[in-house]
C-alpha positions as CSV (number, residue, x, y, z in Angstrom):
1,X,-38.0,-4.6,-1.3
2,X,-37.8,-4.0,2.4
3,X,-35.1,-5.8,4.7
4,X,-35.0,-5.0,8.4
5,X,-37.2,-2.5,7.6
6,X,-34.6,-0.5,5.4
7,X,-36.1,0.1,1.8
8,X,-33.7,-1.6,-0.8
9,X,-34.4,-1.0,-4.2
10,X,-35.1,-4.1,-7.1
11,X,-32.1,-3.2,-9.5
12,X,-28.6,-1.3,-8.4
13,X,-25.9,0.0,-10.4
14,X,-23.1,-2.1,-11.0
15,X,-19.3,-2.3,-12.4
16,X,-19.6,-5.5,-15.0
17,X,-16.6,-7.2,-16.5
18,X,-17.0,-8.8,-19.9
19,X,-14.0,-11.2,-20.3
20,X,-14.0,-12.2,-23.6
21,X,-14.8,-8.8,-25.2
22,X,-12.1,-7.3,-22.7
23,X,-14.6,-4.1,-21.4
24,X,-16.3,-2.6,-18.3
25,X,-19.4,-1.6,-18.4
26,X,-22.0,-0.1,-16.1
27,X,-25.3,-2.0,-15.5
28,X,-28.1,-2.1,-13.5
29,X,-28.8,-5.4,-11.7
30,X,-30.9,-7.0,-9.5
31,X,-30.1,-6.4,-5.9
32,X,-28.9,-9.9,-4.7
33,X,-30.9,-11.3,-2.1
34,X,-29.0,-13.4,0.7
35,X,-30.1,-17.0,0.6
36,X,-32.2,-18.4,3.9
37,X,-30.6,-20.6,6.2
38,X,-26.8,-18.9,5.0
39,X,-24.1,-16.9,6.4
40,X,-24.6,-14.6,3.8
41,X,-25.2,-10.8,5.0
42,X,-26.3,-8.2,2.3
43,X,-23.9,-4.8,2.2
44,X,-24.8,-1.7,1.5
45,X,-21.2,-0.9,-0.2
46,X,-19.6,2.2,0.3
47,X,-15.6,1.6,-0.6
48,X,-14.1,-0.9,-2.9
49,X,-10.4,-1.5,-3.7
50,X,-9.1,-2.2,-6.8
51,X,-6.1,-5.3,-7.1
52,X,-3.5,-5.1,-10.2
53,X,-4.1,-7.9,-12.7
54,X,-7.9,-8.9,-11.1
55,X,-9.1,-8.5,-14.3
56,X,-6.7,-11.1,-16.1
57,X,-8.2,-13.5,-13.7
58,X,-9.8,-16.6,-14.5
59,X,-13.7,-16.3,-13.7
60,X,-15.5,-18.9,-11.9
61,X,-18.2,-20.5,-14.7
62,X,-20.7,-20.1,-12.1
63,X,-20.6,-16.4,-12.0
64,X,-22.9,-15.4,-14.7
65,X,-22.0,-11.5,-14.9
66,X,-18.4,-11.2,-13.5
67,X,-17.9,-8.3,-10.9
68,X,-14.6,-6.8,-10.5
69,X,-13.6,-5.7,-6.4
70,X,-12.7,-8.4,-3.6
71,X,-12.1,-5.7,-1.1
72,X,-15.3,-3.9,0.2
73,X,-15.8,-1.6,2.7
74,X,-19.7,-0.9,3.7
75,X,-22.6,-1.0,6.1
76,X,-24.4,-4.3,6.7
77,X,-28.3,-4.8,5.7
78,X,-29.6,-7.6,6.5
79,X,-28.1,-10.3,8.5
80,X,-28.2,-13.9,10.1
81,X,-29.9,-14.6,13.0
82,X,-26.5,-15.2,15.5
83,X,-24.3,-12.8,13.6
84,X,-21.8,-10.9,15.2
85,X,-22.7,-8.6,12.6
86,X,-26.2,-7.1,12.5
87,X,-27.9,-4.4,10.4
88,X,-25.9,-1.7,11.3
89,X,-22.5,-2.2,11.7
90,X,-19.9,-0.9,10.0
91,X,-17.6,-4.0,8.6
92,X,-15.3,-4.7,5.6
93,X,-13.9,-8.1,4.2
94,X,-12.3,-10.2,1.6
95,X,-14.9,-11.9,-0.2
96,X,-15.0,-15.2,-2.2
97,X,-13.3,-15.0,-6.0
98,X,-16.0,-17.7,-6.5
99,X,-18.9,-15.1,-5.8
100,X,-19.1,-11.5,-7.6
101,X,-16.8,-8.7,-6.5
102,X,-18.5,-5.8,-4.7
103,X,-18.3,-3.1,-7.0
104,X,-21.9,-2.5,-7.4
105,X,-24.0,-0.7,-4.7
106,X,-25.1,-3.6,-2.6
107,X,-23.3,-7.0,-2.4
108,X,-22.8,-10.0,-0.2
109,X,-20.2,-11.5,2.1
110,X,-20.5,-14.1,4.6
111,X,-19.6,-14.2,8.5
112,X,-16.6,-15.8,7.8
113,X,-15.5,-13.0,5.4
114,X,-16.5,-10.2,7.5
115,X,-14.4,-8.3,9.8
116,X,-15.5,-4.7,12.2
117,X,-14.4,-2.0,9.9
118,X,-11.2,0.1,12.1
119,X,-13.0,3.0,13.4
120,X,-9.6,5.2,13.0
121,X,-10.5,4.5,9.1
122,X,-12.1,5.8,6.0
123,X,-14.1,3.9,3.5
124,X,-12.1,4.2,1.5
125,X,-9.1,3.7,3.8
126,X,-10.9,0.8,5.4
127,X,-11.7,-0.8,1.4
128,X,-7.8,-1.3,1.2
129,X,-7.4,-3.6,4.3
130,X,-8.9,-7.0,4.0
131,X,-7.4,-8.9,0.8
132,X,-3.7,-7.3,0.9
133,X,-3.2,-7.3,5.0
134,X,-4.4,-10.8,5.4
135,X,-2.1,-12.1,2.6
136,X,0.8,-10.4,4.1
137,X,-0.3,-12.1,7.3
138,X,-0.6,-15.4,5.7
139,X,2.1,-14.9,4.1
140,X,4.3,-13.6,7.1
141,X,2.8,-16.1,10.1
142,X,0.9,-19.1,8.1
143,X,3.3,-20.2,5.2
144,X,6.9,-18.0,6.0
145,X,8.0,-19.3,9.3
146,X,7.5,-16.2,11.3
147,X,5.7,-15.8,14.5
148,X,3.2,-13.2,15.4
149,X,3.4,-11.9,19.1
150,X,1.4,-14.1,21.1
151,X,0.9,-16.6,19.1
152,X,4.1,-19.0,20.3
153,X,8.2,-17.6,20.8
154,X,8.5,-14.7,18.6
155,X,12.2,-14.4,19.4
156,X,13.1,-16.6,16.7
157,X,12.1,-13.5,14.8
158,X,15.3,-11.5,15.5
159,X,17.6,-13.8,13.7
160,X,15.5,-13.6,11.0
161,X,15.9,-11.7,7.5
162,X,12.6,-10.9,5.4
163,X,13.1,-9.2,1.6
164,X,9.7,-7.6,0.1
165,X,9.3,-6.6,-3.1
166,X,6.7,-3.6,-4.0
167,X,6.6,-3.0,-0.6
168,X,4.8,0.5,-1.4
169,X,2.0,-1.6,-3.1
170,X,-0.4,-3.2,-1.6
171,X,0.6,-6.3,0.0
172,X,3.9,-4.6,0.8
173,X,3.0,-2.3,2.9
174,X,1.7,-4.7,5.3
175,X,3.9,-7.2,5.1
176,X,6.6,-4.7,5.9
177,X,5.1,-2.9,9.4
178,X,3.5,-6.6,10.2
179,X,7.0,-7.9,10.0
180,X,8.8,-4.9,12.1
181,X,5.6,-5.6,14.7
182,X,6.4,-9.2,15.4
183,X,10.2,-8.3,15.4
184,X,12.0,-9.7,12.9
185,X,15.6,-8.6,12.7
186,X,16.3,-7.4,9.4
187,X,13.7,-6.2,6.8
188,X,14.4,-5.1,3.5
189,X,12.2,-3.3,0.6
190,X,11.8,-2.1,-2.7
191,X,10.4,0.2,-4.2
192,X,10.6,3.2,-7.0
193,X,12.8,5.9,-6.4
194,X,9.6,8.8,-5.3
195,X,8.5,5.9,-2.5
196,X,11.6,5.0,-0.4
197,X,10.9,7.4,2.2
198,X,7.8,6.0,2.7
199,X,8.5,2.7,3.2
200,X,11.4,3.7,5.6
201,X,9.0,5.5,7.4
202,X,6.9,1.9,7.6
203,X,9.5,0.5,9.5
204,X,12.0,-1.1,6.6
205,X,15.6,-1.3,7.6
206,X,16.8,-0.7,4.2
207,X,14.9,0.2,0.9
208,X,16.4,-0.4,-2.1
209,X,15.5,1.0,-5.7
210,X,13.3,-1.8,-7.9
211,X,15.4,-0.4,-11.0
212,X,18.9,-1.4,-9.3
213,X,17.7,-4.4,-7.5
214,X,18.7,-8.3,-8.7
215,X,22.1,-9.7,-8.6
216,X,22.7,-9.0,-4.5
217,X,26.1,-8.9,-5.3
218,X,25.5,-5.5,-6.7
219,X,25.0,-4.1,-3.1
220,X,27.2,-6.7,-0.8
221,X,23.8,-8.0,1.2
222,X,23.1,-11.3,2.6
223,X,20.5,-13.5,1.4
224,X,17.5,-14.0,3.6
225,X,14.8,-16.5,5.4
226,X,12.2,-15.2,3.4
227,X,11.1,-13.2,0.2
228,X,8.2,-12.1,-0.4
229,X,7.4,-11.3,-4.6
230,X,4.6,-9.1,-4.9
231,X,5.7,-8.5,-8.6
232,X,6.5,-11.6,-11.0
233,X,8.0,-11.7,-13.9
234,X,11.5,-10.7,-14.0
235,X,11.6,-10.0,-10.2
236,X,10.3,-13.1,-9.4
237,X,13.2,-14.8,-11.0
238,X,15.5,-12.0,-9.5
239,X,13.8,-13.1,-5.9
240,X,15.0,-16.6,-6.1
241,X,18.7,-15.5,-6.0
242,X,18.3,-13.3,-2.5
243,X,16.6,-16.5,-0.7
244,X,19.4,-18.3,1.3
245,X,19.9,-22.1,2.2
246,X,16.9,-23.7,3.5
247,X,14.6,-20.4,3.1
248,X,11.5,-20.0,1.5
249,X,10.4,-18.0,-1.6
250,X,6.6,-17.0,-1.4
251,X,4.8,-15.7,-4.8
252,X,2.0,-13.5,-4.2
253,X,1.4,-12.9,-8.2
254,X,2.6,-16.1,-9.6
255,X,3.6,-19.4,-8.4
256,X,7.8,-19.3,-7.8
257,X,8.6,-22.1,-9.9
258,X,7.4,-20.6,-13.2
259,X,10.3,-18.2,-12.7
260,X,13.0,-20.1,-11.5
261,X,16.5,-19.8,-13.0
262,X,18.6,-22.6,-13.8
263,X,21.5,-20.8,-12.1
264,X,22.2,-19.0,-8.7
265,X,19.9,-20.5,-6.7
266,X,21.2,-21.9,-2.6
267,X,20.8,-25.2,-2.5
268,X,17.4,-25.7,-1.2
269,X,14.6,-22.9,-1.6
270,X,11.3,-23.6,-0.7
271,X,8.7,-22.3,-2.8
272,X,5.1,-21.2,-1.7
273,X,2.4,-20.2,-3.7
274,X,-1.3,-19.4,-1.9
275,X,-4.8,-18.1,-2.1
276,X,-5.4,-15.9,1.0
277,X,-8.7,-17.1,3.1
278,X,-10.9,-15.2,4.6
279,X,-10.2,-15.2,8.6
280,X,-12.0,-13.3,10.7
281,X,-9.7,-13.9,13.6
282,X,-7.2,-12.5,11.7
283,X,-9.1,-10.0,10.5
284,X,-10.0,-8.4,13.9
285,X,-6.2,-8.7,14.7
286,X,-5.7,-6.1,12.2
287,X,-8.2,-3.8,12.8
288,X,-7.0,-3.8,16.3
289,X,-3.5,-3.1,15.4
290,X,-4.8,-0.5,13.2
291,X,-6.7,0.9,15.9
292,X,-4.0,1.1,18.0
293,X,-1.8,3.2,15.8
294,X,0.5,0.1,15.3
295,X,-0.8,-0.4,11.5
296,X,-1.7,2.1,8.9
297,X,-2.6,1.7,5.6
298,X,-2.5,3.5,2.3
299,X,-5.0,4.4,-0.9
300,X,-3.3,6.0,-3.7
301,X,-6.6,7.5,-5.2
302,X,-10.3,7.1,-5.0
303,X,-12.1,7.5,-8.2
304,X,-16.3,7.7,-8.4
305,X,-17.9,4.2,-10.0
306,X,-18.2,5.8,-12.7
307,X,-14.2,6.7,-13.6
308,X,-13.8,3.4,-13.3
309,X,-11.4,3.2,-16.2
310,X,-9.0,6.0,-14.8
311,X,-9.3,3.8,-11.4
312,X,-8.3,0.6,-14.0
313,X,-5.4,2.7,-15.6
314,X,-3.7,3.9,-12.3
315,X,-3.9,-0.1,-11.1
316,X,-2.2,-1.2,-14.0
317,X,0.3,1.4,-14.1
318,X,2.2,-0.4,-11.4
319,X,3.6,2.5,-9.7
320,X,0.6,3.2,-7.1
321,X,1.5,4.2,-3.4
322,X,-1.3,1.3,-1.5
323,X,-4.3,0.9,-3.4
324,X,-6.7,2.4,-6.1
325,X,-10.5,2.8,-4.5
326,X,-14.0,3.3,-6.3
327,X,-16.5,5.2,-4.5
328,X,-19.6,3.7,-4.2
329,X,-21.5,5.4,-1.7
């Protein structure tokens, strides 16, 4: 098969998750083909991040061989007529949970999805970007009250008090610098003991120890605007204590109200629960703050395709710095 005169092959290796027997397997499949008269580019993939519990869930019935990997960095193939992105460019992007994931060698992702790739990054650095920095964003500007500079009065920001959990993980680590960027007065994190200089370093006020945090009382702070939960479970129910009067709680790994104590909770909490979009807007946003030194992002390891279930094992271990990446190209 030739597209834009670049030889692509019939059948590509690729990373395929059987739900109800609970394995991985590698398989060669078909090289999808973008459909005529749709957004849809083809990607020659290079980088794809990993996300903890993506496994667990639910897969669309239209997806016939389930493909694990919704952040992809890679080279674009074929293309649109109109595109901004053309055969060429170097892009990466969130792409639909309703499609296949992207780790395989080629894959697809639509304009929408698409964002230029930071030229300060990796592939692999560039692979962790796109799902975790634009739910932090969403999570920060769309749904937690916050302003991002230029986008109305950001001073509002400096009376303001934001609480992350696992802010060395994924999500965290961009929902803490994104927060410092727009201003807001007081940011908290937690993290494992080995990571609190790290997310200090990210621009956290204060960092306190997952294995120490719940009951506030425990180290005299005030509650906040906003918590962020990138951890359920226990935490989650933990998170709703911290949120004061009138602030909001946002779940990033489970909705807030399937955690929520019958005690210790201010008198009105709002709780937020989303799926991040793609946004290419927002998307370019970040890879300009990236490229301008004002946002950095972290891998914890990048494993070959085919060590895919050492990649699987450090994701679920909970304790990675950023994200796991396979290596694709």
């Amino acid at each position: 098969m030739e597209l834009s005169g670049v030889t692509i092959p019939r059948v590509a290796q690729a990373l395929v998750h059987d739900p109800k027997a609970r394995t991985l397997t590698i398989q060669d499949l078909p090289v999808p083909a973008p459909r005529g008269s749709s957004p849809e580019h083809l990607l020659r993939v290079h980088a794809v991040a990993l996300t903890n519990g993506e496994l667990a869930w639910p897969e669309p019935a239209a997806v016939a061989r389930p493909i694990p990997g919704y952040e992809v960095a890679g080279v674009v193939v074929s293309a649109p007529g109109g595109s901004p992105f053309q055969p060429g460019a170097e892009v990466y992007a969130r792409t639909a949970f309703e499609r296949p994931g992207n780790a395989r060698e080629y894959s697809i992702a639509t304009t929408a999805e698409l964002g230029r790739k930071p030229s300060t990054l990796s592939w692999e650095e560039a692979a962790t970007v796109p799902l975790s920095a634009l739910t932090a964003w969403q999570a920060l500007f769309v749904h937690g009250g916050f302003t991002a500079p230029g986008d109305g009065d950001g001073d509002a920001n400096a009376k303001k008090r934001l609480l992350v959990t696992a802010a060395s993980g994924g999500v965290g680590i961009f929902a803490v610098q994104l927060a410092r960027w727009a201003g807001v007065g007081n940011v908290v994190g937690t993290c494992g003991p080995a990571n609190v200089g790290f997310v200090k370093a990210l621009g956290a006020d204060e960092v306190l120890n997952y294995r120490v945090f719940g009951n506030l009382a425990k180290w005299g702070g005030e509650k906040f605007d906003l918590v962020i939960d990138c951890v359920g479970g226990e935490t989650l129910s933990q998170a709703w204590t911290c949120v004061k009067d009138g602030g909001s709680l946002i779940g990033i790994a489970m909705p807030p109200d399937l955690k929520k104590p019958t005690q210790v909770v201010a008198g009105t909490v709002h709780s937020i629960f989303f799926i991040v979009e793609a946004d290419g807007k927002q998307l370019e946003r970040v890879t300009e703050l990236i490229e301008a030194g004002k946002l950095q992002t972290a891998f914890d390891s990048a494993f070959p395709l085919g060590n895919y279930d050492e990649a699987f094992a450090k994701v679920n271990g909970g304790h990675a710095r950023g994200k796991v990446v396979l290596q694709l190209a």
